[in-house]
RONU-122634 format. One record per residue (C-alpha): residue number from 1; residue in three letters; x, y, z. Coordinates in steps of 0.2 Angstrom, whole numbers, plus 5000, padded with zeros to 4 digits. Layout:
<vodrens>
<vodren><i>NUM</i><aa>Ala</aa><u>X</u><v>Y</v><w>Z</w></vodren>
...
</vodrens>
This chain:
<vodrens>
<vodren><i>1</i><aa>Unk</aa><u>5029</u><v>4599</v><w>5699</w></vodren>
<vodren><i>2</i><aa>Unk</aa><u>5033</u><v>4612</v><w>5686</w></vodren>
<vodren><i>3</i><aa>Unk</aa><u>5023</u><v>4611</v><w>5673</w></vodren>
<vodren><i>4</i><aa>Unk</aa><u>5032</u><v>4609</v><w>5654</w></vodren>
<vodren><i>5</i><aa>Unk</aa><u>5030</u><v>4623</v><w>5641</w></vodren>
<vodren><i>6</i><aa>Unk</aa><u>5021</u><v>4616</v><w>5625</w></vodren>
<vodren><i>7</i><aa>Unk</aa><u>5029</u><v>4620</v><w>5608</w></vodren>
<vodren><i>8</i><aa>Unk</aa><u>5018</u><v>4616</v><w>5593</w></vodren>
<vodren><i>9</i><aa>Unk</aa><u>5030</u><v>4613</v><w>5580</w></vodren>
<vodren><i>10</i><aa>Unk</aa><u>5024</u><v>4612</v><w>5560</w></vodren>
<vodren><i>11</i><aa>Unk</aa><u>5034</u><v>4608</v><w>5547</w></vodren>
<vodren><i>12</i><aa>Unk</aa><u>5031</u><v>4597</v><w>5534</w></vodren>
<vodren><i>13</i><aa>Unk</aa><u>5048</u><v>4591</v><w>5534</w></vodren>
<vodren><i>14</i><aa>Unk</aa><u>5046</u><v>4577</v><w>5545</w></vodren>
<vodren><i>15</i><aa>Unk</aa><u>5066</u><v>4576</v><w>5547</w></vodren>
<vodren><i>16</i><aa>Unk</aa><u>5067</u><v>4596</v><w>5551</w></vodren>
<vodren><i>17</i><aa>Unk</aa><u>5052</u><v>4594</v><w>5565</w></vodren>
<vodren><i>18</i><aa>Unk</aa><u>5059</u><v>4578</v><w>5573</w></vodren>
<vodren><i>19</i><aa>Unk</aa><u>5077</u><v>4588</v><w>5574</w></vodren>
<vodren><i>20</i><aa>Unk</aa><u>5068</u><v>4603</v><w>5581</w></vodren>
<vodren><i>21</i><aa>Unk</aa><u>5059</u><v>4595</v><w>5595</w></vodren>
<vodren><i>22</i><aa>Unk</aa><u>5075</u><v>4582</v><w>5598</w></vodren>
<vodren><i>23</i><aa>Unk</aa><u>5084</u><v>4600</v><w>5603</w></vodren>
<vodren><i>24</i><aa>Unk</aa><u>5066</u><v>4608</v><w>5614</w></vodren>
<vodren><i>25</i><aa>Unk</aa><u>5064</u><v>4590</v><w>5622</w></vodren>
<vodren><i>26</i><aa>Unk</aa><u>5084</u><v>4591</v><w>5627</w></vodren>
<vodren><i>27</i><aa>Unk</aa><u>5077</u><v>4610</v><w>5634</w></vodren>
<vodren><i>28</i><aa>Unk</aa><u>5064</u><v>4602</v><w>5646</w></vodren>
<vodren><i>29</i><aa>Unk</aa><u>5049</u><v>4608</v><w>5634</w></vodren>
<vodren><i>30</i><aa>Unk</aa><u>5036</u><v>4598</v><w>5629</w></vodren>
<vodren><i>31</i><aa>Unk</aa><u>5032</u><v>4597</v><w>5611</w></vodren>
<vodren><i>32</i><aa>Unk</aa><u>5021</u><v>4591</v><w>5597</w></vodren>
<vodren><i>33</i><aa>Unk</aa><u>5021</u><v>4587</v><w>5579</w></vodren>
<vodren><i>34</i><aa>Unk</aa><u>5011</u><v>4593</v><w>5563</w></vodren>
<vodren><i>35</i><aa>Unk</aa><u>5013</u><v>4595</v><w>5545</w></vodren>
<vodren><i>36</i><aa>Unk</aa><u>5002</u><v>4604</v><w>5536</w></vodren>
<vodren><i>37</i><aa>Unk</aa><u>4990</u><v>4619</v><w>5540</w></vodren>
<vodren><i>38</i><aa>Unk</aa><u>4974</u><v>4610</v><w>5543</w></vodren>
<vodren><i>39</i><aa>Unk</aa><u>4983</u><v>4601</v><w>5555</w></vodren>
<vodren><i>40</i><aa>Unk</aa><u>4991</u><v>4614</v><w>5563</w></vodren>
<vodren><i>41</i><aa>Unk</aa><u>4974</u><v>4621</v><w>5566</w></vodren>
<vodren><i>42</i><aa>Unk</aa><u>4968</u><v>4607</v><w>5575</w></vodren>
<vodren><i>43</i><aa>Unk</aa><u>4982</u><v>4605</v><w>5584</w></vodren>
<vodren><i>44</i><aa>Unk</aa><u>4981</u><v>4625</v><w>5590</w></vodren>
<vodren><i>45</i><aa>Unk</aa><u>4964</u><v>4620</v><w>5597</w></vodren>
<vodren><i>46</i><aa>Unk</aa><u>4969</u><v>4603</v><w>5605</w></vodren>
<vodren><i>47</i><aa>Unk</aa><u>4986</u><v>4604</v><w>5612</w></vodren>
<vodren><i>48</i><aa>Unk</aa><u>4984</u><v>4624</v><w>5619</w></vodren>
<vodren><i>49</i><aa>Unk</aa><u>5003</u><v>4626</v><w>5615</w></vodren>
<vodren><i>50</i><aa>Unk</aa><u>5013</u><v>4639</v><w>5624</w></vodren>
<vodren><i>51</i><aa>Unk</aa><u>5022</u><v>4646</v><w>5609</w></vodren>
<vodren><i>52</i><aa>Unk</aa><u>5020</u><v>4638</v><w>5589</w></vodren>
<vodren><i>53</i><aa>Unk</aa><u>5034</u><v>4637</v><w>5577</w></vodren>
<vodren><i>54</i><aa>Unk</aa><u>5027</u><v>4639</v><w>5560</w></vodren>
<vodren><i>55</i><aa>Unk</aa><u>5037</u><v>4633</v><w>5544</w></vodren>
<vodren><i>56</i><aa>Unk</aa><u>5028</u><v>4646</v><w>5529</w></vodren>
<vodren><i>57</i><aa>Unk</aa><u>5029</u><v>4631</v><w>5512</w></vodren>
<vodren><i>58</i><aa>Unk</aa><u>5015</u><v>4618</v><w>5519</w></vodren>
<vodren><i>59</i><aa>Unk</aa><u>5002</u><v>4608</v><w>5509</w></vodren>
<vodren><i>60</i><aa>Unk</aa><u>4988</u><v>4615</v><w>5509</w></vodren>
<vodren><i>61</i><aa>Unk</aa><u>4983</u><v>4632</v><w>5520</w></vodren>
<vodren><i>62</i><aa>Unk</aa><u>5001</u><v>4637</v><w>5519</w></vodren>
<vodren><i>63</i><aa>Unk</aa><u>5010</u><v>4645</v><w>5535</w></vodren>
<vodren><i>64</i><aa>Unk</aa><u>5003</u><v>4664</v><w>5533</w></vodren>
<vodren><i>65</i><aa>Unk</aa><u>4986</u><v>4659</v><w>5534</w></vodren>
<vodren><i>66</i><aa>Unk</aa><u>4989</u><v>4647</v><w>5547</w></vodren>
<vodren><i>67</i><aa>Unk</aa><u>4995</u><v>4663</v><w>5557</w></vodren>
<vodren><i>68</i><aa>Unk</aa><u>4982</u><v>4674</v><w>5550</w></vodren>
<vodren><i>69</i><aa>Unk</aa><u>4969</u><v>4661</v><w>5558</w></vodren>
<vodren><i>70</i><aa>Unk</aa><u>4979</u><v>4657</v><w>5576</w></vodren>
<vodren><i>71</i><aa>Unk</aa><u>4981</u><v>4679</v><w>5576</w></vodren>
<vodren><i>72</i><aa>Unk</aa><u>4962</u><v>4680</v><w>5571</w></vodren>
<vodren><i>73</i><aa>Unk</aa><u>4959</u><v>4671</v><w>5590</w></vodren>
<vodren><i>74</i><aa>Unk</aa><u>4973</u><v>4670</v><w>5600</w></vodren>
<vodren><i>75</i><aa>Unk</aa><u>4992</u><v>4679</v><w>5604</w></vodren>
<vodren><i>76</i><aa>Unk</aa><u>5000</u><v>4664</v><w>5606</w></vodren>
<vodren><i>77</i><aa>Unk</aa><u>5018</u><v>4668</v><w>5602</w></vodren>
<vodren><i>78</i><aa>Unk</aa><u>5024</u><v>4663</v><w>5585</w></vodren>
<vodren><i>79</i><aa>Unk</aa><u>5040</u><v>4660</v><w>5576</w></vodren>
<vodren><i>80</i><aa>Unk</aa><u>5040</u><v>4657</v><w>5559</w></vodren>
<vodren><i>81</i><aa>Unk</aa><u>5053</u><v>4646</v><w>5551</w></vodren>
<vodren><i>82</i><aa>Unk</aa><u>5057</u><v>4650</v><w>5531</w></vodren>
<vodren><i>83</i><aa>Unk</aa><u>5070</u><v>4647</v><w>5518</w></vodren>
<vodren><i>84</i><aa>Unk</aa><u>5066</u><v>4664</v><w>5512</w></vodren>
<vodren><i>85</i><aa>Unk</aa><u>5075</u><v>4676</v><w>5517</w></vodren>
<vodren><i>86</i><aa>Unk</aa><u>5071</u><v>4692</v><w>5507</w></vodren>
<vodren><i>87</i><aa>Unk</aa><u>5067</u><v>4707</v><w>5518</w></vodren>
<vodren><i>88</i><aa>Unk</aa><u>5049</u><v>4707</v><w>5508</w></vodren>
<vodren><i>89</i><aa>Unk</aa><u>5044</u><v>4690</v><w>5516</w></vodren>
<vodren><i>90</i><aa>Unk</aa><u>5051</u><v>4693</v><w>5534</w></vodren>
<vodren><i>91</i><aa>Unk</aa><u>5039</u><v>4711</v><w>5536</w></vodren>
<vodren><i>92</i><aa>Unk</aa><u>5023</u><v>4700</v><w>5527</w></vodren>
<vodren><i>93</i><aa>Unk</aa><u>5027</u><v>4689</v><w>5541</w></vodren>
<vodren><i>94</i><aa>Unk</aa><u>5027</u><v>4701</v><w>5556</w></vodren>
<vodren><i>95</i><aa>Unk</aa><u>5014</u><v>4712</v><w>5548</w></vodren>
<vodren><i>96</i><aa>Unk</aa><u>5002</u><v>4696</v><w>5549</w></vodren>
<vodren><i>97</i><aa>Unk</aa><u>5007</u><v>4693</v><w>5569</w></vodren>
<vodren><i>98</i><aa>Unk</aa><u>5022</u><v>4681</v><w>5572</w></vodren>
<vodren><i>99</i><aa>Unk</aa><u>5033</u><v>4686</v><w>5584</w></vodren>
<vodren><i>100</i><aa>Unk</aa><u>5048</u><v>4681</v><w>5574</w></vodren>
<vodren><i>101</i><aa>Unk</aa><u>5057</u><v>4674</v><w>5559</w></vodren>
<vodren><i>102</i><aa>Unk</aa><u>5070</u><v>4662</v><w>5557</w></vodren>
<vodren><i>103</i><aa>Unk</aa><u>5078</u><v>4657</v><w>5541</w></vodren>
<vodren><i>104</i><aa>Unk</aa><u>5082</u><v>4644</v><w>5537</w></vodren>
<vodren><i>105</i><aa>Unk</aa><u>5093</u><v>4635</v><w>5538</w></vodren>
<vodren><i>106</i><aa>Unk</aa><u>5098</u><v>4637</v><w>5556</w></vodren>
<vodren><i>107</i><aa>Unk</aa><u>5109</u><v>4636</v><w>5570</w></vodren>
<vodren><i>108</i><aa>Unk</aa><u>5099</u><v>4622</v><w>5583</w></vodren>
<vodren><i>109</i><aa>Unk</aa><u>5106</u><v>4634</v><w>5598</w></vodren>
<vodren><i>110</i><aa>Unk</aa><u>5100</u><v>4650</v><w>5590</w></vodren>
<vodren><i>111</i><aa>Unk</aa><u>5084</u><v>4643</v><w>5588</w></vodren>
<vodren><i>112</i><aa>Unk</aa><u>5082</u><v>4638</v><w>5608</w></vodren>
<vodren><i>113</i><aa>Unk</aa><u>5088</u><v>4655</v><w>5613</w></vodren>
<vodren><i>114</i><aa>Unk</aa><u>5074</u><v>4663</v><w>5600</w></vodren>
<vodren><i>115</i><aa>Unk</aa><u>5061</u><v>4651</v><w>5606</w></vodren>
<vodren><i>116</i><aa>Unk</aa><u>5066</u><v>4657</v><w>5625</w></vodren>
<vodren><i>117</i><aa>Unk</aa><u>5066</u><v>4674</v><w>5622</w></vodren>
<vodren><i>118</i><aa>Unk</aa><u>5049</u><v>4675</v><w>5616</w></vodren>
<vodren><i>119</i><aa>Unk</aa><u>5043</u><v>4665</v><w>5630</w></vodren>
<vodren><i>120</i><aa>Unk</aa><u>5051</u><v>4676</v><w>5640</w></vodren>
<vodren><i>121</i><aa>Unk</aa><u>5045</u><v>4691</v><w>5634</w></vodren>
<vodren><i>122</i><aa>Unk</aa><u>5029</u><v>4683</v><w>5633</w></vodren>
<vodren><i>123</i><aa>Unk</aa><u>5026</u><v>4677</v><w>5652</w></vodren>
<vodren><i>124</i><aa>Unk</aa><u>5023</u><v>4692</v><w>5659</w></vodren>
<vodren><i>125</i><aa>Unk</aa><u>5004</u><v>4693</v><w>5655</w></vodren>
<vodren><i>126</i><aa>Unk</aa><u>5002</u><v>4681</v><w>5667</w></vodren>
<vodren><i>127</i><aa>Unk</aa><u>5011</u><v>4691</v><w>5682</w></vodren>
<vodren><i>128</i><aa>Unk</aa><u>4997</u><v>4693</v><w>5695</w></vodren>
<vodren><i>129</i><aa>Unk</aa><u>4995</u><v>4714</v><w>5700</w></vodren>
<vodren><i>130</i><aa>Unk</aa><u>5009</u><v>4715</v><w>5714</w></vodren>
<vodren><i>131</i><aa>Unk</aa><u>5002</u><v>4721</v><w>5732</w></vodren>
<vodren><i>132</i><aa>Unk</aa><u>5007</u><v>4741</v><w>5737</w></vodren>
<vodren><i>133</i><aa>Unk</aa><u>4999</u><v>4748</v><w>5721</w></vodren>
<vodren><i>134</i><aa>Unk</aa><u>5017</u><v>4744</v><w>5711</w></vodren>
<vodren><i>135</i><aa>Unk</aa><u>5007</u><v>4741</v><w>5697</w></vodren>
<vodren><i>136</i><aa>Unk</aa><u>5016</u><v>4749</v><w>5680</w></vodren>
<vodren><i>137</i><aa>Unk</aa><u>5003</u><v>4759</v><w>5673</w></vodren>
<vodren><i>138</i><aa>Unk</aa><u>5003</u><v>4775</v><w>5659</w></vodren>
<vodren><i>139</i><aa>Unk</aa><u>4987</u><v>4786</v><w>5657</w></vodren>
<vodren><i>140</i><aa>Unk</aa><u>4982</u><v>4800</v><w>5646</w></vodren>
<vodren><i>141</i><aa>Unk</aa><u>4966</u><v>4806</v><w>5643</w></vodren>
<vodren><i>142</i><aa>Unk</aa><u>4956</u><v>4794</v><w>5633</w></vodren>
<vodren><i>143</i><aa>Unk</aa><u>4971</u><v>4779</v><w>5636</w></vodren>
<vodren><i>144</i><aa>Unk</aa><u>4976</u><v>4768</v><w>5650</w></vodren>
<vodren><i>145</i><aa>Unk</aa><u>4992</u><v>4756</v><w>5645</w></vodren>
<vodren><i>146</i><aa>Unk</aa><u>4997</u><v>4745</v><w>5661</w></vodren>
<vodren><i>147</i><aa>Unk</aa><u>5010</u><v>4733</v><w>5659</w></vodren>
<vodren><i>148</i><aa>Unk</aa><u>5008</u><v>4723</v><w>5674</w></vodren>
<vodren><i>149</i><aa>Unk</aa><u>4991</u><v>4713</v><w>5667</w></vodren>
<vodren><i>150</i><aa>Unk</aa><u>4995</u><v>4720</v><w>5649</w></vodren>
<vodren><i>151</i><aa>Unk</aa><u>4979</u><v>4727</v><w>5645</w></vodren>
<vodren><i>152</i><aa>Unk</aa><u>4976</u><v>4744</v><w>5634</w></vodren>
<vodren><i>153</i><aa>Unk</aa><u>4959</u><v>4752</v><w>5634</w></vodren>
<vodren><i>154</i><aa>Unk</aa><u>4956</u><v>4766</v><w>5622</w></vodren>
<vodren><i>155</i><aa>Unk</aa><u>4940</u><v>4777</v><w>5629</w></vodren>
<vodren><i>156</i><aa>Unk</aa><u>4936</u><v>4761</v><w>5641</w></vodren>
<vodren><i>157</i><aa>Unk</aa><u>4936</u><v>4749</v><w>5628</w></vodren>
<vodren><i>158</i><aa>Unk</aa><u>4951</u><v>4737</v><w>5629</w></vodren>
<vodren><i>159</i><aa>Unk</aa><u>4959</u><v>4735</v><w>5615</w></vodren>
<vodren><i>160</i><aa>Unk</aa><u>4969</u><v>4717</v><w>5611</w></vodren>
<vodren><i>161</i><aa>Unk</aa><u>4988</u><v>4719</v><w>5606</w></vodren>
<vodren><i>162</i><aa>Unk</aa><u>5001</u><v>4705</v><w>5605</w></vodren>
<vodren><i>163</i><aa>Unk</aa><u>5014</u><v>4706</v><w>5621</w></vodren>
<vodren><i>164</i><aa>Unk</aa><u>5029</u><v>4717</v><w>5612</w></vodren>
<vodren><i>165</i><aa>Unk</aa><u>5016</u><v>4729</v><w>5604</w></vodren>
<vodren><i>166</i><aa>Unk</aa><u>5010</u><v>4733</v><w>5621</w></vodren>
<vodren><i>167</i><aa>Unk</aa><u>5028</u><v>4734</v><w>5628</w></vodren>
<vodren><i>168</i><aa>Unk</aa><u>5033</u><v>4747</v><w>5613</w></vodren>
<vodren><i>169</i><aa>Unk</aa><u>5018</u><v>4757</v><w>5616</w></vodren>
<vodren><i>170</i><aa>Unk</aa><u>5022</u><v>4756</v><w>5635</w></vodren>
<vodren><i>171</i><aa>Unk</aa><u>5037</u><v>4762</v><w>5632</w></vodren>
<vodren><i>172</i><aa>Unk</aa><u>5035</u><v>4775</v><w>5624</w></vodren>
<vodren><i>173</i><aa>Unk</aa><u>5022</u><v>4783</v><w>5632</w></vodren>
<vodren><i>174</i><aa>Unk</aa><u>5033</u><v>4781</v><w>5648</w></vodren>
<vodren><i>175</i><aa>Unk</aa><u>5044</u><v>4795</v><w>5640</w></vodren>
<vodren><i>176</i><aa>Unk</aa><u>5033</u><v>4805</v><w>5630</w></vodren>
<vodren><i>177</i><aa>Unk</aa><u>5040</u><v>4817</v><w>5619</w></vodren>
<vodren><i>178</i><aa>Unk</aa><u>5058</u><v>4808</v><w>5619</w></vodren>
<vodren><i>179</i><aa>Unk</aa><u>5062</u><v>4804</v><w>5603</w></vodren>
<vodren><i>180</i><aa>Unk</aa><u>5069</u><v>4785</v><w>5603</w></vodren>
<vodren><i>181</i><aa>Unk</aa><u>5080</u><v>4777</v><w>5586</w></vodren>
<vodren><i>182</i><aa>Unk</aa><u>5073</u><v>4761</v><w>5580</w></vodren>
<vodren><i>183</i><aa>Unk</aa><u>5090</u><v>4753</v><w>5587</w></vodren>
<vodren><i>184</i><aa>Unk</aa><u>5085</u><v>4758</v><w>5604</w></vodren>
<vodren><i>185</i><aa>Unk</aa><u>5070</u><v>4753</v><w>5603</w></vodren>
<vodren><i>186</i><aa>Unk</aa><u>5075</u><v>4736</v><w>5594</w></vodren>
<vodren><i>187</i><aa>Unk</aa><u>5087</u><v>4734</v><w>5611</w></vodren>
<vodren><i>188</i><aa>Unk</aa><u>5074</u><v>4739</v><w>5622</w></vodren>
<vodren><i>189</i><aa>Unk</aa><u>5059</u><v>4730</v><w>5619</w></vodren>
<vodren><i>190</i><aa>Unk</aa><u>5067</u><v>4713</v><w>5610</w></vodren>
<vodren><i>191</i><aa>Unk</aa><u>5084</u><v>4714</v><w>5617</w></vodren>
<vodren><i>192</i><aa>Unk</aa><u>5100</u><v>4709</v><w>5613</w></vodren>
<vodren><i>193</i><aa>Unk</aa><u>5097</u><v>4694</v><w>5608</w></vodren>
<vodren><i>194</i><aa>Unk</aa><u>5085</u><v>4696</v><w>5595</w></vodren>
<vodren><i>195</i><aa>Unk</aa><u>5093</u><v>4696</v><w>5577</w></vodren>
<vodren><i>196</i><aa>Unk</aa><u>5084</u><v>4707</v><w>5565</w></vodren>
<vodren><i>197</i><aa>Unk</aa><u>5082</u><v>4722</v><w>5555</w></vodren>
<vodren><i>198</i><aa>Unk</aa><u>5073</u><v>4739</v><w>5561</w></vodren>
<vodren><i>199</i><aa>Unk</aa><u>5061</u><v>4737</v><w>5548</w></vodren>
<vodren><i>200</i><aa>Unk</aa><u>5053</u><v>4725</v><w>5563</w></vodren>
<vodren><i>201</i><aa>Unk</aa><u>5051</u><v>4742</v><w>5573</w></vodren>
<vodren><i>202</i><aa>Unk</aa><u>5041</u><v>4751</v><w>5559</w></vodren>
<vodren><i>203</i><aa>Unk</aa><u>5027</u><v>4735</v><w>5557</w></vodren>
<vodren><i>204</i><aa>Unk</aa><u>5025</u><v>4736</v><w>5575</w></vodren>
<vodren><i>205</i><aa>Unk</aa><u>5021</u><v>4755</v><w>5574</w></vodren>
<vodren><i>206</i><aa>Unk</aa><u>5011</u><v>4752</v><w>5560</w></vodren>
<vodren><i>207</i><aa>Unk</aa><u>4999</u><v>4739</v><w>5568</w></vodren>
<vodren><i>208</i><aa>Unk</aa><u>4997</u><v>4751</v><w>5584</w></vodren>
<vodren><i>209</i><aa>Unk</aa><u>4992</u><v>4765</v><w>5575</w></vodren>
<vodren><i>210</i><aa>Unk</aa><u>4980</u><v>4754</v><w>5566</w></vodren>
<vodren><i>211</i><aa>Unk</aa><u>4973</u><v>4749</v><w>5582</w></vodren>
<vodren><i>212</i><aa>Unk</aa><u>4974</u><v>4769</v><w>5591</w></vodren>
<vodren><i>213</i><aa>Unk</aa><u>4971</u><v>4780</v><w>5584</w></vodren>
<vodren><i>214</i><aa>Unk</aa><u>4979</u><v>4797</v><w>5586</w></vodren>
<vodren><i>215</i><aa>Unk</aa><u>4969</u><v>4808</v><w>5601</w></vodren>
<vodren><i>216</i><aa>Unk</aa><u>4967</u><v>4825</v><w>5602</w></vodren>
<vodren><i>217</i><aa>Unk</aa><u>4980</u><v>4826</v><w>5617</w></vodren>
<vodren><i>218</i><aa>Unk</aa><u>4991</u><v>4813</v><w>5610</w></vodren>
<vodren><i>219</i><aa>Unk</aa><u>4997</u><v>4803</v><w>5597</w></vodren>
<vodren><i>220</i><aa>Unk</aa><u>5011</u><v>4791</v><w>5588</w></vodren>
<vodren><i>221</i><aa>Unk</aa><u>5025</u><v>4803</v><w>5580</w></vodren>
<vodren><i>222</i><aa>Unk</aa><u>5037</u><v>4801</v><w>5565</w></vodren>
<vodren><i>223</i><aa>Unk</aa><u>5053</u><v>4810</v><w>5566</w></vodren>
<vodren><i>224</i><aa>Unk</aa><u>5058</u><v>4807</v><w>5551</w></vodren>
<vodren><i>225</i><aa>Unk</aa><u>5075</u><v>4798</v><w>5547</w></vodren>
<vodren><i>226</i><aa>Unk</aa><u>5080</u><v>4797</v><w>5565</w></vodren>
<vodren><i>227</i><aa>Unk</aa><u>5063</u><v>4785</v><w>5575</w></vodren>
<vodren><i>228</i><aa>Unk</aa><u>5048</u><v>4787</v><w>5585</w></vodren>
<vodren><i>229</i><aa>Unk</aa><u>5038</u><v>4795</v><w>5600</w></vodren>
<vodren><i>230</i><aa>Unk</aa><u>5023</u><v>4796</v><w>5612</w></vodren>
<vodren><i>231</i><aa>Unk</aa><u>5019</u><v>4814</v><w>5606</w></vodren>
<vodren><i>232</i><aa>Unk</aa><u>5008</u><v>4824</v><w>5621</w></vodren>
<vodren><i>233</i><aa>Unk</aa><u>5001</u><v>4839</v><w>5612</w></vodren>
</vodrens>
C-alpha cells in the first residue's frame, strides 16, 4: 500500500484551509489542519508532514518565524501563502527558507501543480545510491557536492542546504566556468512550471555563499548584468 504524502496546512482562515485540503484530499494527499503559529509548531513535531503550506498574517508567532523555527531544524519543503504580493515580501520569504510563494488569491489547480512540483524536486534525497558507481557527484579540492544522497561537505564537514540550493550548486559546478543567465537557471533547477521572478535566483546564491565560502581554487562568480558561475581559478 502506497503510503499518503502529508500536507500540514496553516491558515487561519478556517474557510481558505478547509478549501485547500478539499483540492490535496481530491489529490490522494493526506492532510492536516492548524491556525496559528504555535500550533503549527506542534503540529510540525506531531504530524512529520512531507511538505507545509504557510499562510504569513497568523495570531500570534506569525508565518516568518514559524518558518524561521521549522528552517532552524528541518528542510521540510515550504510554501508560503500571502495576500502580499510586493516583491519586498516574496525575497524575505525565500531568504528565511520557503521553498515558494503563492499569493493569494489563487487559482486551486496552480496551487496542486506548485505543491507537486516541490515535492517532486524534493523526493530525490530519499533516492538510494544506485549500484555501478552512477552516483552524480562533483569534487574540488576542499568540496565534494553529490546529488544522488544530496549531501555537500566543505573540508569534510557536511554542510546542510535546502534541496534546490544543492541542485543550483550542483549545477553549476557541473559546468564550471560557463556562465548561466538567471532565466536559465530559473528553467533548470525550478522548471517550467514554477511562476517567479529571478530575484528567486540571487536569494539562493546568496544563502550558498553564506554557507561556502569562496576557496582558493574555486568560488561562486558574479558576471555582472548577465548571471552566475562555478569559477575554478
Amino acid at each position: 500500500m502506497v503510503t499518503k504524502q502529508k500536507i500540514l496546512i496553516v491558515d487561519d482562515d478556517e474557510n481558505i484551509a478547509e478549501l485547500i485540503s478539499l483540492y490535496l484530499t481530491k489529490e490522494c494527499f493526506d492532510t492536516m489542519m492548524v491556525h496559528d503559529g504555535e500550533e503549527a509548531l506542534d503540529a510540525f513535531d506531531t504530524y512529520s508532514p512531507n511538505l507545509i503550506l504557510l499562510d504569513l498574517m497568523l495570531p500570534g508567532i506569525d508565518g516568518y518565524q514559524v518558518c524561521r523555527e521549522i528552517r532552524a531544524k528541518s528542510n521540510t519543503p515550504i510554501i508560503m501563502l500571502s495576500a502580499k504580493g510586493e516583491v519586498f515580501d516574496k525575497v524575505l520569504g525565500l531568504e528565511l527558507g520557503a521553498d515558494d510563494y503563492i499569493i493569494k488569491p489563487f487559482d486551486s489547480k496552480e496551487m496542486v501543480a506548485r505543491v507537486k512540483a516541490v515535492l517532486r524536486r524534493y523526493q530525490p534525497a530519499k533516492v538510494d545510491v544506485p549500484s555501478g558507481g552512477n552516483a552524480k557527484c562533483v569534487t574540488y579540492p576542499g568540496i565534494t557536492i553529490n546529488l544522488t544522497n544530496y549531501s555537500v561537505t566543505v573540508d569534510g564537514v557536511n554542510v546542510d542546504m535546502p534541496p534546490k540550493e544543492l541542485e543550483l550548486l550542483y549545477f553549476l559546478a557541473s559546468s564550471p566556468n560557463q556562465v548561466f543567465t538567471r532565466e536559465q537557471l530559473l528553467d533548470q533547477i525550478w522548471g517550467y512550471e514554477y511562476i517567479g521572478d529571478t530575484r528567486t535566483v540571487d536569494v539562493h546564491i546568496k544563502r550558498l555563499r553564506e554557507k561556502i565560502k569562496d576557496h582558493e581554487s574555486w568560488g561562486l562568480g558574479t558576471v555582472w548584468g548577465i548571471g552566475y558561475k562555478f569559477e575554478v581559478r
